[in-house]
C-alpha positions as CSV (number, residue, x, y, z in Angstrom):
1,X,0.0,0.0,0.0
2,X,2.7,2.4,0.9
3,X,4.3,2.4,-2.4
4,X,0.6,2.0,-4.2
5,X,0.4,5.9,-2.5
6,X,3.9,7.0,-3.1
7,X,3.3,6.5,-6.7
8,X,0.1,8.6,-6.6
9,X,1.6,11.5,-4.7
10,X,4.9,11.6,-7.6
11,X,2.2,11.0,-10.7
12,X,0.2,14.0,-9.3
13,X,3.6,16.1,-8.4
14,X,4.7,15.2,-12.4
15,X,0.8,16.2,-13.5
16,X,1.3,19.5,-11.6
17,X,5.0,20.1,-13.2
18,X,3.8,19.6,-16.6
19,X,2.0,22.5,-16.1
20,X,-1.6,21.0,-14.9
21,X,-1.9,23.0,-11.9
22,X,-6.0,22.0,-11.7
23,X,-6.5,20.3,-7.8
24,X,-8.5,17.2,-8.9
25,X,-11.2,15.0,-7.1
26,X,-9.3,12.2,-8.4
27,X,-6.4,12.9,-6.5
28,X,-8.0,15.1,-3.6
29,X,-11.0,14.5,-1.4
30,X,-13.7,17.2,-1.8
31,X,-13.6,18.1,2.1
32,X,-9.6,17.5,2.0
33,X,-7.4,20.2,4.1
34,X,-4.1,21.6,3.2
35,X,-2.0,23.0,5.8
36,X,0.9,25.1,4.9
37,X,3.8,25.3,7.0
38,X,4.1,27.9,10.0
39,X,7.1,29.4,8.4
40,X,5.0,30.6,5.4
41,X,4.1,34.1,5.5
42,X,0.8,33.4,4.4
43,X,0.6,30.2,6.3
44,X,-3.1,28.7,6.7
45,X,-5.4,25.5,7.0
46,X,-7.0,25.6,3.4
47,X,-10.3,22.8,4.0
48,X,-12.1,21.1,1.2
49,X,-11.0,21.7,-2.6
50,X,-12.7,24.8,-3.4
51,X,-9.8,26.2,-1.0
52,X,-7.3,24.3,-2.1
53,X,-7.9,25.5,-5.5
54,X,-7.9,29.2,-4.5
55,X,-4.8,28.4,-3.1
56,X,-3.2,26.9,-5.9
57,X,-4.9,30.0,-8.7
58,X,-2.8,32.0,-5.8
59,X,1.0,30.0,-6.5
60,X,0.3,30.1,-10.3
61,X,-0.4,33.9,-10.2
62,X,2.3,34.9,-7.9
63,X,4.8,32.1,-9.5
64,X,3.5,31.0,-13.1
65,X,6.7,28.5,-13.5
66,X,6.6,26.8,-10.3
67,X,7.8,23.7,-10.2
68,X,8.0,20.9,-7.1
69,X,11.0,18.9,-7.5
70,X,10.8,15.6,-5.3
71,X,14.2,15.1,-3.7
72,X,13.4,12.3,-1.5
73,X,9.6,10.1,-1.5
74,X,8.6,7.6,1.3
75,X,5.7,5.7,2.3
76,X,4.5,4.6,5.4
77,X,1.1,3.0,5.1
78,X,-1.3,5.5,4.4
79,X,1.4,8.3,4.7
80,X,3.6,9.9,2.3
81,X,6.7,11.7,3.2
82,X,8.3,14.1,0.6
83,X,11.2,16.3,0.6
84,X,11.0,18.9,-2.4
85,X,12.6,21.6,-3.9
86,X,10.1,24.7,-5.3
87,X,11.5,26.7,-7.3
88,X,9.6,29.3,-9.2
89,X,10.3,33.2,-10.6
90,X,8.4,36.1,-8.9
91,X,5.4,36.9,-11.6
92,X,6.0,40.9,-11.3
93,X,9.4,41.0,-10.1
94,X,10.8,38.3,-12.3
95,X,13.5,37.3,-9.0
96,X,13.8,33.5,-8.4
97,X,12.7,31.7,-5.3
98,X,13.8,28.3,-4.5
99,X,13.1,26.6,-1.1
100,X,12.8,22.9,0.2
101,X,10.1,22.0,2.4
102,X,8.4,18.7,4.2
103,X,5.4,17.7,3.1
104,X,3.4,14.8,4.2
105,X,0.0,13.5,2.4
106,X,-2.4,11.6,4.3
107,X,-4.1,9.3,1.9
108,X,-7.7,7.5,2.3
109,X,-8.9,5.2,-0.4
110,X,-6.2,6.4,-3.0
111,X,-6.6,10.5,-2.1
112,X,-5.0,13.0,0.0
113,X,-7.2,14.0,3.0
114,X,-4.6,16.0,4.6
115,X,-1.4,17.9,3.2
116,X,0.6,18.9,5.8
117,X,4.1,21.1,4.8
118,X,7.2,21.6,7.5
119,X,10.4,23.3,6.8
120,X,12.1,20.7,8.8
121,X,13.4,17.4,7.0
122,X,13.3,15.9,10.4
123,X,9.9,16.7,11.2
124,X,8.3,16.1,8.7
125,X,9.7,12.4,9.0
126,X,7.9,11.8,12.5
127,X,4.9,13.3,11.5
128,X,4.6,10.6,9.4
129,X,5.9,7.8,11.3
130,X,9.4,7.7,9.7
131,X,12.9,8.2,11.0
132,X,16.5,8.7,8.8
């Protein structure tokens, strides 16, 4: 099961690098939640997909090329650890912004139910179950 969801989560992260940056009911569920990390200056719980999707119209306005690079994918059972690198160019300044971040999906019958982002490598590991 564990790499059944990893494989989801990178299909999805490819999906969104190819330029599809749509959240999908195939991939979330409708009263999902998205919680960015505390060291995000905007940082929020976004609940059910018609927030995420505001919240994604947001990235793709303030970063148009932003791309998720996964650096480092791990399953444990229904959780999904990933380590990525963003990396994106200011839409009205044109400066780059790169960053790496935590983030670990909480999958339920094939989709996320919970996204949860942490600018620590290590805690994003025990928040979903794993150690280095």
């Amino acid at each position: 099961m564990a790499q059944d969801n990893i494989q989801i989560v990178l299909e999805e992260n490819s999906r969104y690098n190819a330029g599809d940056h749509e959240p999908r009911l195939e991939f979330w569920h409708e009263d999902a939640e998205y919680h960015q990390s505390r060291e995000d200056p905007d940082a929020d719980v976004h609940r059910g997909i018609d927030e995420i999707r505001a919240l994604f119209a947001r990235w793709s306005e303030s970063y148009p090329d932003l791309t998720s690079e996964p650096l480092e994918a791990r399953g444990n059972g229904p959780r999904v650890f990933l380590w990525v690198r963003l990396v994106g160019r200011g839409a009205r300044s044109g400066l780059p912004m790169e960053m790496e971040l935590g983030q670990v999906y909480w999958l339920r019958d094939g989709r996320v139910e919970r996204l949860d982002e942490y600018p620590e490598r290590a805690e994003a590991l025990a928040a979903a179950g794993l150690t280095d």
